[in-house]
N, C-alpha and C positions, 0 to 999 in steps of 0.2 A: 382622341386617346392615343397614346404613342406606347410601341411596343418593342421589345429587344432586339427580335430578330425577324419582325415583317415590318415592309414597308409599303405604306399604302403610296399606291400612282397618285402623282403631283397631278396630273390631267383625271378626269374626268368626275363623275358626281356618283354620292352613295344611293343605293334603293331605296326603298324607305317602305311603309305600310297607311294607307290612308282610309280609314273607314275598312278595316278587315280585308283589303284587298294590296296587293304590290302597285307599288308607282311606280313605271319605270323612267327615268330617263333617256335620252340621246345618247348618253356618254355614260352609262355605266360601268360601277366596279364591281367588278364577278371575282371574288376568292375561287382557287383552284387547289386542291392537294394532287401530287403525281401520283403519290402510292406506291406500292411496292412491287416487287420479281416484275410481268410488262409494265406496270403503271406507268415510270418515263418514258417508254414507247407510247404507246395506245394514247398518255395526255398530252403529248407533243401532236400527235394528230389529230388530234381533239379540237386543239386550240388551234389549229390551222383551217379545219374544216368550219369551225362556228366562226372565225373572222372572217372566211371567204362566203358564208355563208349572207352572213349581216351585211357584208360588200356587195353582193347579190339582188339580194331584196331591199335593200334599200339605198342603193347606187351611192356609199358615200355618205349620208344624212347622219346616221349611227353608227357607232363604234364599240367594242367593249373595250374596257382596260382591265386588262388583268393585273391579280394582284397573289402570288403564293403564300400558300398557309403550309403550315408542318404538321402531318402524324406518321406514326410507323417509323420505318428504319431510317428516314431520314432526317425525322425530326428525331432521334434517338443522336443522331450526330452533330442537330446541330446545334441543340439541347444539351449537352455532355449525358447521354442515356436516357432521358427524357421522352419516352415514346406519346406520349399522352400533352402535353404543355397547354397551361392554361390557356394563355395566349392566346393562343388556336383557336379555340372554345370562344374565347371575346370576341376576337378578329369579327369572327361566323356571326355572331350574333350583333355583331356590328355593320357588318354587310348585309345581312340578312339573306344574300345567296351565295351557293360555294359549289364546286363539282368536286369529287371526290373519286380518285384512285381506288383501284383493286388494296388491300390495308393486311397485311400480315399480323398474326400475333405473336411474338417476341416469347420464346421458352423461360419461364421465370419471372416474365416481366409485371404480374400482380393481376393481368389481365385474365378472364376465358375470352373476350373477344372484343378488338379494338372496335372495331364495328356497332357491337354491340351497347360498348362503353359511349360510345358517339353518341348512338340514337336515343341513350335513356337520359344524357347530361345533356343535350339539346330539346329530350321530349319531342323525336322525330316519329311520331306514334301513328301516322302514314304511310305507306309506299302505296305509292298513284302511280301506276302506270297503263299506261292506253295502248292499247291494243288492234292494228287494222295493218288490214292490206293496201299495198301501193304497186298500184298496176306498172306491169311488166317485170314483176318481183318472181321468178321461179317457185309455185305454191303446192304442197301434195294433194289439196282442198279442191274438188269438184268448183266451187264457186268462192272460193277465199274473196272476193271482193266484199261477201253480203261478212265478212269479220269486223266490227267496228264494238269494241268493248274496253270500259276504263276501270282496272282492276283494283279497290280500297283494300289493301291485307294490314292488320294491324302489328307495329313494328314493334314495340317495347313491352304485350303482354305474350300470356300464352306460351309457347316452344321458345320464343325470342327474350321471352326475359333473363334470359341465359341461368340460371338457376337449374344447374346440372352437379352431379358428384360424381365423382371417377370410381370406379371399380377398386376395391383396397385401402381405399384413404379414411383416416378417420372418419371424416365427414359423414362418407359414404355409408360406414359401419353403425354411428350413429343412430342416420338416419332409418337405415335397415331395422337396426332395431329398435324404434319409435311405433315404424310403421307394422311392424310385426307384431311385438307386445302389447301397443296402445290401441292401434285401427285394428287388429287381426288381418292384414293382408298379407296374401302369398305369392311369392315371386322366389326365380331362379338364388342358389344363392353365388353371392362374387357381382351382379347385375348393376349394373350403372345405371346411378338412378336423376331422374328429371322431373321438377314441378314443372303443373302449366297452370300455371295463374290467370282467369277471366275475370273480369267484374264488370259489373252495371258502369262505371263510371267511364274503362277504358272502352268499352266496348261500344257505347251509345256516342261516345265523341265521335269514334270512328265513321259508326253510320248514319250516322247527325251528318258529317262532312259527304259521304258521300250520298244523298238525296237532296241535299244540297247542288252536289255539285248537278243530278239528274237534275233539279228545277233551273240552274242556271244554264243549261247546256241543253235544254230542251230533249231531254233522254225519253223515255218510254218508261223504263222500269230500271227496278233498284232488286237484285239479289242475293238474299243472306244465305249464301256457302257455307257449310256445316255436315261434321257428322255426327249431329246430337242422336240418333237414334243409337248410336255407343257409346257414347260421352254426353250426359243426359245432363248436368248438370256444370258441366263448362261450355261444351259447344251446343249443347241445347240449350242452355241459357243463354246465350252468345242471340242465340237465334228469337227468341222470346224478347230480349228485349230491345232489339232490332227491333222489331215489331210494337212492341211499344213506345219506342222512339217516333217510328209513324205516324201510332195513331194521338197521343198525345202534345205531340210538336208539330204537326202538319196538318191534323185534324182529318187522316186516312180511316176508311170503313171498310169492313167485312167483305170483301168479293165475295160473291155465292154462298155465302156462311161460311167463307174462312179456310184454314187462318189466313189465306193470302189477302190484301189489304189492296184498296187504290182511293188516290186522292185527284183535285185537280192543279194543276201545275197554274199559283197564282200568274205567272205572267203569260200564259196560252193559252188558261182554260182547257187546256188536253189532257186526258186522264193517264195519269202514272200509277204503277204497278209495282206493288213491293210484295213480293213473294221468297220462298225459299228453296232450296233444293241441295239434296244429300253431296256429299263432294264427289262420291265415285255413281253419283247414278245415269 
């Protein structure tokens, strides 16, 4: 595919997906955005420490080739205003991997959040991130070593579906009065107001992937985060059907009569735990 204003490196090889998993290459192409206000600091060190890194462990063997994509202010330049460019969008989905810059949102610019516009037109409806200590790291933690946790938050429902209205604005008055007239709820009035969208389908992909990833990674247990005992019907449904995700796709049973769940991890035989618990408890 050939595009306006990126150019893919003459050296090395694209990633690909083989049987649901990444294939990596020797010589792969990693797309990068800078990003905006540090972004060119912070991805300049970025890409210094992940080439010295790869240099490292594998003395020479591997390499990345990097490849820059455009969003924000400076794909706004080099786009003629263009903060968004399709391009971009293909690029990503052409490499299949990309690191991405801190992303400003541009006053006017059609967007509430480039970010957010990212995640829903790529369907990046994960954020995985692991969580542990690396000894001789300064810790406030009595024992920060026994910290080893990889956190599933889902990125495109819920608070992130960016589905907010400003205080003032039509929109907003609309809605106020929808919600007032039609549901009978009561709220401040001038209140900026926000859907949070749950459903069965976002919600069990999410923890579909991650008990997954507990059986591929030999974890112990899987915890569904939630404050349905407030929100009984998004984040407590959130939580339900977590739980039937379990028991119906992995073939998990009642702990002690429940609701917490445990199955056996088909490739260890060790029993895994899928439980819940409130978010401030």
């Amino acid at each position: 595919m050939s595009y306006q204003h990126i150019h893919l490196p003459e050296q090395g090889e694209k990633i690909s997906v083989k049987e649901g998993r990444l294939h990596i290459p020797d010589n792969p192409i990693v797309g990068y955005v800078e990003g905006d206000g540090i972004g060119p600091d912070i991805t300049r060190a970025m890409l210094r420490v992940l080439d010295s890194a790869v240099e490292k462990a594998y003395g020479g063997a591997r390499q990345i080739h990097w490849c820059e994509l455009y969003l924000g202010e400076k794909a706004g330049r080099v786009y003629g205003g263009n903060y968004f460019p399709d391009e971009t969008l293909e690029a990503i989905r052409e490499l299949i991997v990309a690191i991405k810059g801190p992303l400003t949102t541009p006053v006017g610019g059609g967007f509430r959040s480039l970010n957010v516009s990212l995640r829903q037109a790529l369907d990046l409806y994960a954020c995985v991130r692991p969580v542990r200590y690396y000894a001789g790291v300064p810790s406030p933690m009595k024992e920060p070593e026994k910290v080893d946790v990889v956190i599933f938050r889902e990125n495109t429902e819920d608070v992130y579906a960016g589905l907010e209205y400003e205080s003032g604005t039509e929109d907003n008055v609309r809605l106020a009065r929808f919600l007032r007239t039609e549901m009978g709820a009561e709220f401040f009035e001038d209140a900026g107001l926000g859907v949070k969208p749950i459903s069965p389908f976002g919600s069990k992909r999410l923890i579909r992937k991650a008990i997954q990833y507990a059986i591929d990674n030999h974890r112990e247990s899987v915890t569904l985060v939630h404050k349905g005992n407030i929100m009984k019907f998004t984040e407590g449904a959130f939580k339900d059907w977590g739980y039937e995700v379990a028991r119906d796709e992995f073939g998990a049973e009642l702990l002690d009569g429940g609701p917490w769940m445990q199955f056996k991890n088909p490739n260890t035989g060790k029993n895994i735990v899928v439980k819940d618990v409130i978010a401030d408890a």
